[in-house]
VOGU-3710 file (C-alpha; in Angstrom, 3 decimals, decimal comma):
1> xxxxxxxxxx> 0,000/0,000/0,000  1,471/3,480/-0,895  0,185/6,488/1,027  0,512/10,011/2,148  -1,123/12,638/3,635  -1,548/16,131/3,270  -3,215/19,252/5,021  -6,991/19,279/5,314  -9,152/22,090/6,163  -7,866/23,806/9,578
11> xxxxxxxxxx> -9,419/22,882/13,089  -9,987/26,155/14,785  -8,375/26,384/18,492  -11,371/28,094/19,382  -14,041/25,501/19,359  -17,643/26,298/19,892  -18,296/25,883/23,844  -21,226/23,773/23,329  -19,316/21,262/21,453  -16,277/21,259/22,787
21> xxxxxxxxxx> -14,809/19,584/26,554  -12,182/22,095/26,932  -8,624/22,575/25,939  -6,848/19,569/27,447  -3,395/21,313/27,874  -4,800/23,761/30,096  -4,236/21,297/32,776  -4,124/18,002/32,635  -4,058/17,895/36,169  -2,506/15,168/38,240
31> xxxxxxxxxx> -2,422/12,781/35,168  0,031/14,261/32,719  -0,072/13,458/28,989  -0,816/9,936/26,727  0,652/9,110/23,825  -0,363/5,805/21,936  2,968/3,991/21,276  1,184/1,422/18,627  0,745/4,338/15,782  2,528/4,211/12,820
41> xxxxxxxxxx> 3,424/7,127/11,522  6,104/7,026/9,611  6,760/8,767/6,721  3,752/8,805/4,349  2,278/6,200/6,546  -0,491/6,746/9,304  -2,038/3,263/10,897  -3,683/2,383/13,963  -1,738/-1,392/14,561  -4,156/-2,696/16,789
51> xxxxxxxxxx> -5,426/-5,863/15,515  -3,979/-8,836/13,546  -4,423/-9,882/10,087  -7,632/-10,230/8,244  -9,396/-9,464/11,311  -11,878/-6,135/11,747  -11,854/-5,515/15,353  -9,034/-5,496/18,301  -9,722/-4,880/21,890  -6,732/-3,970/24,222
61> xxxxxxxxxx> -7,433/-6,265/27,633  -3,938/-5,681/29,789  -0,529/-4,233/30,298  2,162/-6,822/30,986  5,303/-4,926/33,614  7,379/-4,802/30,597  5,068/-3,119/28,641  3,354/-5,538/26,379  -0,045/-5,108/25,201  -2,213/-8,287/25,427
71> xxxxxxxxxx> -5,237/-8,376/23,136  -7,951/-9,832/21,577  -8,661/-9,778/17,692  -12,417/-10,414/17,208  -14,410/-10,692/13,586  -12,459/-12,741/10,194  -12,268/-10,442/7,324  -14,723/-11,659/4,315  -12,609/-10,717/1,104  -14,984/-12,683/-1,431
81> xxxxxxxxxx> -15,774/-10,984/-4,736  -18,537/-12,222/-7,307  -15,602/-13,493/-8,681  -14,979/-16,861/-6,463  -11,170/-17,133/-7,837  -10,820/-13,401/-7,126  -10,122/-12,666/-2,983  -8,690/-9,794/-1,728  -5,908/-10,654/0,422  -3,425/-7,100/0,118
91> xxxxxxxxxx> -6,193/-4,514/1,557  -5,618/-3,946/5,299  -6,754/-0,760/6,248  -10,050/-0,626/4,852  -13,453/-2,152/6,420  -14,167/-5,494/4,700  -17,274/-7,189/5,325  -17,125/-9,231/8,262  -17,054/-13,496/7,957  -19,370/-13,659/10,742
101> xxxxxxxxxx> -19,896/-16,759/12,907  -22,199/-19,341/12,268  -23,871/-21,214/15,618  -21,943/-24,281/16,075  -23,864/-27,521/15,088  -22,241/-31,166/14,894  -22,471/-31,433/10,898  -19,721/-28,829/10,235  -16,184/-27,761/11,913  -15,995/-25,216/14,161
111> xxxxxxxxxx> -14,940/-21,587/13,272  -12,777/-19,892/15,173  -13,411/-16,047/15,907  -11,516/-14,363/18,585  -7,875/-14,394/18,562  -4,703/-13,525/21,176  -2,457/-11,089/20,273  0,243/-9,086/21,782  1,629/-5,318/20,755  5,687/-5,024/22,193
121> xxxxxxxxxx> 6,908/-2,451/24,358  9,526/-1,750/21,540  7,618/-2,234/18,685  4,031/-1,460/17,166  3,175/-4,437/14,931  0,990/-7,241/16,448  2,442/-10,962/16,870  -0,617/-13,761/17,086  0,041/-16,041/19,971  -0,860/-19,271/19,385
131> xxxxxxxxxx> -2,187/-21,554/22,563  -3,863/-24,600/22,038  -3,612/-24,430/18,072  -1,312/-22,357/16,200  -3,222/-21,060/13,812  -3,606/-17,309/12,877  -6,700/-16,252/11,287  -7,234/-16,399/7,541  -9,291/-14,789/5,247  -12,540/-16,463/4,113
141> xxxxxxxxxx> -12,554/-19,422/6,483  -15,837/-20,587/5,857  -15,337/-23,560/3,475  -17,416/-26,613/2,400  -15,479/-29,390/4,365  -16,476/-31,402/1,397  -14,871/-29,961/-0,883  -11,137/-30,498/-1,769  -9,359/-27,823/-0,433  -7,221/-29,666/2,306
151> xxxxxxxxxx> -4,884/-26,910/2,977  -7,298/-24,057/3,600  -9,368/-26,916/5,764  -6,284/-27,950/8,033  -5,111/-24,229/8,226  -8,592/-22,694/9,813  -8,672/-22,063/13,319  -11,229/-23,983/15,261  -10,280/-22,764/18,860  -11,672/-18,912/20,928
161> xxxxxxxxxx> -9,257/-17,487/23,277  -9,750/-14,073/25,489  -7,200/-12,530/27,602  -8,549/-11,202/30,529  -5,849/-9,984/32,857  -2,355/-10,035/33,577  0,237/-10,434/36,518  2,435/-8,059/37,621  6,336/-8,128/37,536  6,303/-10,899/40,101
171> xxxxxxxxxx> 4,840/-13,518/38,291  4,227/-11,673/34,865  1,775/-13,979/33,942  -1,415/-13,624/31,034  -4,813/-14,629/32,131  -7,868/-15,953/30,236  -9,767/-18,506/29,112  -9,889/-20,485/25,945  -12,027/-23,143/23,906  -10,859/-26,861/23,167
181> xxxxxxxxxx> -9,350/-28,072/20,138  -12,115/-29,702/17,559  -12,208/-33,479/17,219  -14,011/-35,484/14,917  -15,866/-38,981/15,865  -17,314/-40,893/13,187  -20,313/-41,095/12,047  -22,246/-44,736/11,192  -25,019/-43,229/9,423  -22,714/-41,329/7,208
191> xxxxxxxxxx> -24,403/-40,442/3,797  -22,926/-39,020/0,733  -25,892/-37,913/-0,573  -27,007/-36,357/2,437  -25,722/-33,281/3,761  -26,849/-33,920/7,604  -25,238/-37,030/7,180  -21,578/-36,426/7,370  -18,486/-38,643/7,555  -17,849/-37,384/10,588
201> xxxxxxxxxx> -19,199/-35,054/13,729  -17,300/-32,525/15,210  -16,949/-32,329/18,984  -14,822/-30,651/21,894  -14,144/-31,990/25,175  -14,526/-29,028/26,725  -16,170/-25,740/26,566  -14,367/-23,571/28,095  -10,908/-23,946/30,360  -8,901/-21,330/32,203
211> xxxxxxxxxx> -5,530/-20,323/31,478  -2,660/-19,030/32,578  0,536/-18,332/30,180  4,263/-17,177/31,245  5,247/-13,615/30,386  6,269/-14,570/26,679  3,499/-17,109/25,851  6,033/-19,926/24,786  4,045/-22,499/27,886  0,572/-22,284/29,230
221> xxxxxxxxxx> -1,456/-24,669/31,761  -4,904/-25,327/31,819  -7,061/-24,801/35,083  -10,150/-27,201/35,490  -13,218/-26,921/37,060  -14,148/-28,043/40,701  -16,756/-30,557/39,283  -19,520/-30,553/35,896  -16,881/-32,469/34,260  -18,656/-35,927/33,296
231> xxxxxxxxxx> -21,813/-37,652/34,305  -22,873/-41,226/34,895  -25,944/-42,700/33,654  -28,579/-44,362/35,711  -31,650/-47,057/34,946  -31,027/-49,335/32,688  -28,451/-47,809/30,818  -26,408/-47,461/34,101  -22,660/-47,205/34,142  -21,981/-44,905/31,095
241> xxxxxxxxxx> -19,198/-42,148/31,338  -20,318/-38,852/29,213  -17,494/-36,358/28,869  -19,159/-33,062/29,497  -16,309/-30,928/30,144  -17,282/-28,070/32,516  -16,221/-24,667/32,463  -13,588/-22,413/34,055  -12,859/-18,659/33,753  -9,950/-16,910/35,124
251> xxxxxxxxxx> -9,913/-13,186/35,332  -7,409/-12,058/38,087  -4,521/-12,479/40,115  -2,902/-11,322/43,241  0,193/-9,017/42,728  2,313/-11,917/44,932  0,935/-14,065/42,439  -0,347/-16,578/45,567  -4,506/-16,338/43,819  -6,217/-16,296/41,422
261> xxxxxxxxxx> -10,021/-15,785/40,869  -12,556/-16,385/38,731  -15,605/-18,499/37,440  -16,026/-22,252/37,467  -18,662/-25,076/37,135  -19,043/-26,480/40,488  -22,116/-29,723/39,275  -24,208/-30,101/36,441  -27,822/-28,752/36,529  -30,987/-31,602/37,327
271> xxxxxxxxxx> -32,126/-30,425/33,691  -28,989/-31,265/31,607  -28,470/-34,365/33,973  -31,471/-35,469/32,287  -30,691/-34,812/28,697  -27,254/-36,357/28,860  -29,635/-39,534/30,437  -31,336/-39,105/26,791  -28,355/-39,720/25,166  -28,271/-43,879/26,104
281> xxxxxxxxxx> -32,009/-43,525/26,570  -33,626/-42,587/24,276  -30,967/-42,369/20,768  -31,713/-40,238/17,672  -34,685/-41,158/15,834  -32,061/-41,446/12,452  -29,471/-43,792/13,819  -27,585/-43,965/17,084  -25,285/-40,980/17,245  -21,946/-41,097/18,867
291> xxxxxxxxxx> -21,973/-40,412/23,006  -19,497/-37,265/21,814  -21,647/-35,674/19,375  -24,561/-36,511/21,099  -23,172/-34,317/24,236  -21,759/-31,303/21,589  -25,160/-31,379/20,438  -26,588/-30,393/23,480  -24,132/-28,131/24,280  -25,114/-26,524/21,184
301> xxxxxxxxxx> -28,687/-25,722/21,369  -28,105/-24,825/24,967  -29,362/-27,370/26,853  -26,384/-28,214/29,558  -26,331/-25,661/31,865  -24,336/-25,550/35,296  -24,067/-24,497/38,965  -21,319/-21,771/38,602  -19,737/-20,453/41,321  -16,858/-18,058/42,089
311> xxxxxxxxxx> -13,731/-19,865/42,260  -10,434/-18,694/44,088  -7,174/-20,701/43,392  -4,084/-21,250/45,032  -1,062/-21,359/42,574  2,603/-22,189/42,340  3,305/-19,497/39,367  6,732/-21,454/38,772  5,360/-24,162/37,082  1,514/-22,383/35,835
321> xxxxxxxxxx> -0,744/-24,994/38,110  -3,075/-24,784/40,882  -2,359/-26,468/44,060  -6,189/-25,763/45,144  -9,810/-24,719/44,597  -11,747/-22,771/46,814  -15,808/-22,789/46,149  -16,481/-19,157/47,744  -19,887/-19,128/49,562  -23,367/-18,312/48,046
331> xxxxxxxxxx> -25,211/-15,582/50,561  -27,691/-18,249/51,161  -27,869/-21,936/51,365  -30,213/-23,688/48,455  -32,342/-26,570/49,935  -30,806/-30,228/48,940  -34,205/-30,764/46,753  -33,257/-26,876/45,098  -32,870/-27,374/41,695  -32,571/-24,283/40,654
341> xxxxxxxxxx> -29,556/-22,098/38,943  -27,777/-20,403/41,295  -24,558/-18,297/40,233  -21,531/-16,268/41,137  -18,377/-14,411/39,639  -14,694/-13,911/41,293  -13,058/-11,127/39,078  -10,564/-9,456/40,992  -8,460/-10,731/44,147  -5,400/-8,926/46,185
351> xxxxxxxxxx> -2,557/-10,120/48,359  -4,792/-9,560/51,481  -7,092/-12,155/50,116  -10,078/-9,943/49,133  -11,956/-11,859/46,335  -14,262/-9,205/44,538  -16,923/-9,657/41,796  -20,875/-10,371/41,912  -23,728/-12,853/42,850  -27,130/-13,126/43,152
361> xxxxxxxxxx> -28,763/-12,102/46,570  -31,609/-13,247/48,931  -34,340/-11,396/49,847  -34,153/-13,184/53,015  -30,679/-12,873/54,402  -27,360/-14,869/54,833  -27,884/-18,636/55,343  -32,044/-18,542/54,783  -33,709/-20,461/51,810  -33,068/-17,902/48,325
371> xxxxxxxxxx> -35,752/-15,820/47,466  -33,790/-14,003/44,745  -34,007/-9,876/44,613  -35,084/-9,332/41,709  -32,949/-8,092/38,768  -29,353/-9,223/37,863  -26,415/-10,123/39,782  -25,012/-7,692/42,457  -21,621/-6,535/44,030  -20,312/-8,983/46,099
381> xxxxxxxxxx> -16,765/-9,336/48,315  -15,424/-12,719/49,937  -13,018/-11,574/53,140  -9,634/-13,229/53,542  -11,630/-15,376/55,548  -14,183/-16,619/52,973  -16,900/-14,771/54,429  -19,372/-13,516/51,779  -20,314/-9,455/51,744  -21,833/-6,891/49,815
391> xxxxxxxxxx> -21,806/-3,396/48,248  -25,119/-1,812/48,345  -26,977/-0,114/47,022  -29,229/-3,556/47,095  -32,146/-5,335/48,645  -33,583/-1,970/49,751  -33,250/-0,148/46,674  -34,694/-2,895/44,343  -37,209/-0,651/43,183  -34,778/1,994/41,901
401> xxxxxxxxxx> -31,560/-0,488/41,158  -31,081/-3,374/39,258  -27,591/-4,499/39,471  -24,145/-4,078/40,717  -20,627/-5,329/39,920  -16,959/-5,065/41,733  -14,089/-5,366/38,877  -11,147/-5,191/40,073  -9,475/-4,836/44,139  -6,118/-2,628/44,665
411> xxxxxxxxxx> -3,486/-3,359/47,639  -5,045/-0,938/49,786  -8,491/-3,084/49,585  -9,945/-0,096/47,518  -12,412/-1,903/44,541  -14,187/-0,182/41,350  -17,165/-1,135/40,299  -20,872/-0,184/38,656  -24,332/0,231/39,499  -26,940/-0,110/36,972
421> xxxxxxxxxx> -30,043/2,346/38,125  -32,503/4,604/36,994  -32,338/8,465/36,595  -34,684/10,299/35,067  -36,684/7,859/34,438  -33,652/5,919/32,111  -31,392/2,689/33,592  -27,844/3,898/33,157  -25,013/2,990/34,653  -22,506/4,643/37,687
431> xxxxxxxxxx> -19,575/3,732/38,449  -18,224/3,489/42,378  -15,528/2,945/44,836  -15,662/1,633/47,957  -12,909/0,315/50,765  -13,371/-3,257/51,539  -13,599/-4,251/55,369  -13,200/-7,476/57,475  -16,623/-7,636/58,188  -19,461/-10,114/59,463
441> xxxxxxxxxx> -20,993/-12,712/56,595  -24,006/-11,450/54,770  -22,587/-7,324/55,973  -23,121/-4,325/53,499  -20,686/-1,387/52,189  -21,853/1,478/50,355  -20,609/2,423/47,119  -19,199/6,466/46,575  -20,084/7,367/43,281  -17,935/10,479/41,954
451> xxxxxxxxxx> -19,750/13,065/39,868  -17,846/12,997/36,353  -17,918/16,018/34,362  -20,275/17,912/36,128  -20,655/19,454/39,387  -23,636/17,578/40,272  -24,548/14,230/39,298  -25,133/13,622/35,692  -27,631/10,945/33,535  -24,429/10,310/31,940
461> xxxxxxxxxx> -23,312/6,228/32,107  -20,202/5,178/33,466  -19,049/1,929/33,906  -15,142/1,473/36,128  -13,291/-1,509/34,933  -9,918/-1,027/36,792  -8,011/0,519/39,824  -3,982/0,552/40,063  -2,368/0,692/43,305  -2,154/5,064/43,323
471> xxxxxxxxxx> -6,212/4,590/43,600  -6,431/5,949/40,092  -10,262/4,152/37,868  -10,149/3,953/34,592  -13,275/3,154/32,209  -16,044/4,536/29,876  -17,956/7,435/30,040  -21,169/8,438/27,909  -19,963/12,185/25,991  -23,296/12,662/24,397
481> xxxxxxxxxx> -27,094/13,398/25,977  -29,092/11,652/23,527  -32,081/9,894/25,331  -33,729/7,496/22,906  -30,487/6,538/20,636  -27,338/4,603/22,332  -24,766/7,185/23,271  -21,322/7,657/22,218  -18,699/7,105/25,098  -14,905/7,664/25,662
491> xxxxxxxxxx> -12,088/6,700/27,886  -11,977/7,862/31,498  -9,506/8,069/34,653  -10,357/8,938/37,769  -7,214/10,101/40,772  -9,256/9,236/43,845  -6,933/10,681/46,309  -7,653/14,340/44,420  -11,285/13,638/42,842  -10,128/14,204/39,564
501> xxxxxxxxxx> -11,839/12,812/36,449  -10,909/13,240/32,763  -11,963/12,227/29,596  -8,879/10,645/28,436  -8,517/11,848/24,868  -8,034/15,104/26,414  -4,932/14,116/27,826  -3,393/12,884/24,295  -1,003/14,455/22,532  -2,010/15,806/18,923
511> xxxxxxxxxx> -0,683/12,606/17,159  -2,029/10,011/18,630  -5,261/12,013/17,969  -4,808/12,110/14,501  -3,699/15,675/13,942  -0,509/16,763/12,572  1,439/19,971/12,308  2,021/21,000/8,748  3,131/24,240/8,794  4,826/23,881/12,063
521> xxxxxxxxxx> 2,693/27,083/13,629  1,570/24,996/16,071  -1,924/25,155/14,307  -2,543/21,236/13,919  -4,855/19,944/11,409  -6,610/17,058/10,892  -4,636/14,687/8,852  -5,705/13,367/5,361  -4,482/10,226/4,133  -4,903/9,159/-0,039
531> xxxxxxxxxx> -4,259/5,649/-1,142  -2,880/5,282/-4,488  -2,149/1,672/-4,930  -5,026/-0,341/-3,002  -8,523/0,648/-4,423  -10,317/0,839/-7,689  -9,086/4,428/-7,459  -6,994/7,224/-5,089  -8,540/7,507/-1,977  -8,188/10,155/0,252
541> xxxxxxxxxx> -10,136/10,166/3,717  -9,263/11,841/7,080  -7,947/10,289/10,119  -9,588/10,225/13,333  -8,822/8,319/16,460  -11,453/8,175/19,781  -10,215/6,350/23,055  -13,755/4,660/23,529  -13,031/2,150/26,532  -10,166/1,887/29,233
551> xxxxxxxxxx> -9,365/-1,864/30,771  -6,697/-1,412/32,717  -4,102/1,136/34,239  -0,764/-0,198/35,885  1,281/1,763/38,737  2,949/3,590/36,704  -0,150/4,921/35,176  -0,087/3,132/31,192  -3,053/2,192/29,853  -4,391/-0,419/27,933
561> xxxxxxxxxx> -7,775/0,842/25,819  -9,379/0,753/22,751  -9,584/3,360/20,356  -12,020/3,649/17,530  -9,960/4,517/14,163  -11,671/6,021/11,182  -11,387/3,633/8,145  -12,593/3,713/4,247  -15,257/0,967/4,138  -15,584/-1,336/0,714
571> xxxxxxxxxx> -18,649/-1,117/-1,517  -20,640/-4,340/-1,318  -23,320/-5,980/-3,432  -25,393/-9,028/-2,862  -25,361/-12,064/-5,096  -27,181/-14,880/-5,800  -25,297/-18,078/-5,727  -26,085/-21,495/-7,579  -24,833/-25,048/-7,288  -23,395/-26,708/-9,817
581> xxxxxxxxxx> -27,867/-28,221/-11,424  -28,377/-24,386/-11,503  -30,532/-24,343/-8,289  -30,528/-20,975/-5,857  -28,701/-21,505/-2,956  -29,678/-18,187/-1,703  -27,605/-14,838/-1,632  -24,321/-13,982/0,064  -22,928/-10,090/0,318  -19,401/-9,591/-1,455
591> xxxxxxxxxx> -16,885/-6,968/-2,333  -17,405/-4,977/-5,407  -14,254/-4,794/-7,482  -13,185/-3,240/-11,136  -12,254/-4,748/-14,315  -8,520/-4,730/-13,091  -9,854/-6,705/-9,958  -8,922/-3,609/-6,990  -11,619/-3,241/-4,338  -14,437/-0,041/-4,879
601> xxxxxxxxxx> -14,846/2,241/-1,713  -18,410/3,193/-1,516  -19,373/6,750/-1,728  -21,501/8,860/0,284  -24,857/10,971/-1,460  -22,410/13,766/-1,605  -20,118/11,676/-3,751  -17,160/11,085/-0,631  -15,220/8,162/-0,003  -17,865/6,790/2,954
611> xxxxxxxxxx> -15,859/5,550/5,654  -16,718/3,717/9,677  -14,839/3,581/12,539  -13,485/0,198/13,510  -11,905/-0,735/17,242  -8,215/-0,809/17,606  -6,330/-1,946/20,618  -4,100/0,841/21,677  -1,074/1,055/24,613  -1,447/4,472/25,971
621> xxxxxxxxxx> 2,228/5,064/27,632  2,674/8,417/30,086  5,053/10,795/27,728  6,719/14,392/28,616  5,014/15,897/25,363  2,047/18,134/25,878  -1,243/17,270/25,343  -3,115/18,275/22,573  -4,761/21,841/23,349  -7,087/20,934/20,025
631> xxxxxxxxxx> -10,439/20,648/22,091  -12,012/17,228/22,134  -15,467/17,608/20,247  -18,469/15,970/22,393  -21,924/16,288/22,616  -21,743/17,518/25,962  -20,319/21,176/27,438  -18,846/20,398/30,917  -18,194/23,876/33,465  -14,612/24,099/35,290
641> xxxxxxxxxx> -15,929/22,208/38,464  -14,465/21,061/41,709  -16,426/18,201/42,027  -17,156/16,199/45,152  -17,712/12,432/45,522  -21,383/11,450/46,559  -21,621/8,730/48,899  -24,849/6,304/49,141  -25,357/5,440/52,179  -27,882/7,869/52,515
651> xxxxxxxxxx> -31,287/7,168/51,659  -32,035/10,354/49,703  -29,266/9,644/47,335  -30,161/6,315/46,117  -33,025/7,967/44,844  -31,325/10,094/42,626  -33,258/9,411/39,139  -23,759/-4,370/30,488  -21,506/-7,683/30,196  -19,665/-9,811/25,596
661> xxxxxxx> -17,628/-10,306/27,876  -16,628/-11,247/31,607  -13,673/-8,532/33,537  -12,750/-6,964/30,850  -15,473/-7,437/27,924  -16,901/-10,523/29,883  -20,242/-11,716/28,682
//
């Protein structure tokens, strides 16, 4: 690809009040300035290198102490033309349609769709990191295993993987959890002539497993479950093993590296005891399917379900295992003849032992049969001593609050976290603090909720996702007041100590913003970038990068976000395709191209390259260059304020009128 860039029209200083949230370089208060280290901007060049390889999206998750960026691709490029011999494989910054990702059933290999990645300290160009399969992702992986295309077949990924945390310089460890390989069992009813017949069904052994990977990724071990992992028929077809797998989560880890917390399946669920029964029971009305594909199958449409529980483990980070598993306590005790679902999250943990993260609540009180509050999960702390606690706003506020979460838990037993309530009449979300305690089982904390750019609370949504060891939050903030349409939102950090809170992209030099000098008056512009060599024709577009979310800030006060990086997007058309007797096989969407073959960029009404903002993981490293005194453009006018935390433990003020992922994009 040959660029270069060039002066566009001039971005007064002096933006419109209304629009604008202030001239960052006025003072940047106790936070200094951000630079993001993964731009390259050399010579002609300007690109956002935060995602691998014929992927669309990448989502920064955490900072290893040397620097390292671990990350998440997400989405497989779709580079097919009406042409089926003609693929575009040499177009990478551009917004391709995306593969998507077809439900997993038993007649077809998996597809895999999320993918590790890491960004160097030293260096801005993402390296895949390979864990139970090393395979990167390729364009166009959806492919008729049928068909004779063995290479592109063995080369697909079939395995998910998520980072969700990292260790600190003691034990420099990754954290996350990942899918199991694919295996195939055969099948006897296999018919040629019958698609839903295949040779073979396609299985995993597992779910979902924990893991936990040495600083460079070159060994990893597994973390099971404390139980879900088979089941035993009964009856007459008594004595058969199924292989269910369970499911395990790991999300964070004491600095001393001594714990580490997260989710795991504790039994299997009465319900999918009884379907896995149905497997020797009662076999498929076409033939006898294998036990393996039998259980995938049900894993598939949803029907095994289990008991989940927080799960806090003790490790020997020397040689990546567990040396135990501790089940932390419900707030109530179910009844032995309770069948129902009953769950709870680990997500943070500290040297002290604090385990933060939520669970669902009684009505009733510690240790009484569960009569669930109603509404979602809530925030929820385990003491060093396994007793189980919560952070109100809760039980008594039902009517006005409908959830809460703890993220993350600092040495000094400070934890972030969120409240999902109402205000003016709309659910939005608040993020809080709040000091942990030894306290009694079943005992309640109160959340303080800062006020964020305002000197009184706003209907704005915040959500905290992280706290470093100087007491400092970052997260997302809403920067528009829109009430029926979702909201935009950008980066936030908030100094507790001082009761500072900033929009982070105010804190960003120029360049990472995507404005550049020309002139060298010190009156930046917003930079244009033409491609000469990639499309149908030049294209010129201008650059634009947003901080949009904010996952986790070490002690030294780096950052590991995602940014939102403006993009030309391909023109598309839908097809109709045909088998080989002429029959419709229905339509599929591909890339419009020229008689030469290069990609079209679709046009706006006004005859403009159209282009979309795609998510980019980004490192955002402290620097001694100024911020950018270019105001950041919102739909929201903030006043100079010296704003004041507002604590709820006060009745009046919990009247004041979520999760793709786990931690850190959890689900």
């Amino acid at each position: 690809m040959s660029q270069k860039f060039y002066q566009a029209q001039k971005i007064a200083v002096a933006v419109s009040a209304a629009l604008a949230m202030g001239a960052a370089n006025a003072d940047d208060g106790v936070f200094g300035a951000y630079e993001i280290v993964n731009i390259d901007a050399s010579g002609d060049n300007f690109s956002v290198k935060g995602s691998l390889p014929f992927t669309q999206n990448g989502y920064g998750s955490a900072l290893l102490s040397n620097g390292t960026l671990l990350a998440v691709s997400k989405g497989v490029n779709d580079g097919s033309t009406a042409e089926n011999d003609n693929i575009i494989d040499d177009v990478g910054d551009a917004i391709l349609p995306d593969a998507g990702n077809s439900s997993n059933a038993i007649i077809r290999p998996f597809a895999g769709n999320n993918f590790l990645f890491e960004i160097g300290a030293g260096d801005s160009e993402p390296q895949f990191v390979p864990l139970l399969e090393d395979k990167q992702p390729i364009l166009n992986p959806s492919v008729d295993p049928d068909e004779d295309d063995d290479d592109l077949i063995a080369n697909t990924p079939r395995t998910d993987a998520y980072y969700y945390g990292a260790g600190t310089a003691i034990t420099n460890l990754r954290l996350g959890v990942t899918s199991a390989v694919q295996q195939t069992v055969a099948n006897p009813d296999a018919d040629p002539e019958n698609a839903s017949e295949p040779d073979n069904y396609y299985f995993r052994e597992f779910e979902t497993r924990a893991f936990i990977q040495n600083g460079d990724g070159s060994a990893y071990g597994l973390i099971d479950p404390p139980g879900g992992l088979d089941y035993t028929t009964t009856g007459d077809n008594a004595g058969t093993v199924l292989n269910v797998g369970g499911y395990s989560v790991v999300s964070g880890i004491s600095e001393n590296g001594n714990y580490l917390v997260g989710i795991g399946s504790v039994e299997l669920s009465q319900t999918s005891k009884d379907n896995l029964q149905k497997c020797v029971d009662e076999p498929a009305d076409d033939g006898d399917r294998p036990n393996d594909a039998c259980v995938q199958n049900l894993k598939n449409n949803g029907s095994i379900v289990y008991q989940n529980r927080a799960i806090r483990w003790d490790l020997n980070a020397s040689n990546l295992t567990v040396t135990d598993a501790v089940e932390l306590p419900l707030g109530y005790v179910p009844e032995d003849d309770d069948n129902a679902i009953y769950a709870s999250q680990g997500l943070g943990v500290n040297d002290s032992g604090f385990v933060v993260g939520r669970g669902f609540r009684s009505k009733d009180g510690i240790n009484d049969k569960p009569d669930l509050i109603d509404g979602d999960m809530w925030a929820t702390f385990w003491t060093p001593s396994n007793e189980i606690a919560f952070v109100g706003p809760s039980k008594e506020d039902r009517d006005e609050i409908s959830a809460s979460i703890l993220e993350d838990v600092n040495s000094a037993n400070y934890a972030v976290g969120t409240v999902r309530q109402y205000i003016s009449g709309f659910e939005r979300l608040k993020f809080g603090y709040v000091q942990l305690e030894d306290v009694e089982a079943g005992a309640e904390l109160q959340f303080t909720q800062p006020n964020d750019f305002f000197d009184a609370r706003s209907d704005l949504s915040s959500r905290g996702r992280d706290i470093n060891n100087n007491n400092q939050i970052v997260g997302y903030v809403e920067v528009d007041r829109t009430t029926q349409l979702p909201r935009k939102v950008h980066g936030f950090i908030y100094d507790i100590p001082t009761d500072e809170f900033k929009n982070i992209n105010e804190l960003l030099t120029c360049g990472s913003r995507g404005l550049f000098d020309a002139d060298g008056d010190g009156n930046f512009s917003q930079r244009q970038v033409t491609d000469s060599t990639s499309f149908s024709e030049e294209v010129t577009y201008n650059t634009k990068v947003e901080v949009v979310d904010a996952s986790q800030i070490d002690d030294q006060g780096n950052i590991s976000a995602v940014a939102l990086v403006t993009l030309p997007r391909l023109k598309t058309e839908r097809v109709e395709v045909f088998d080989e007797d002429g029959d419709s096989q229905g339509f599929r969407t591909v890339i419009v191209t020229d008689d030469a073959g290069k990609p079209v960029v679709e046009k706006t009404a006004n005859g403009e390259y159209a282009t979309d903002q795609v998510p980019r993981a980004v490192i955002l490293r402290k620097t001694d260059a100024e911020s950018c005194d270019v105001p950041v453009i919102t739909g929201i006018t903030p006043a100079a304020n010296e704003r004041k935390g507002a604590g709820l433990g006060f009745a009046w003020s919990l009247l004041l009128a979520p999760l793709m992922w786990l931690r850190r994009r959890r689900s």
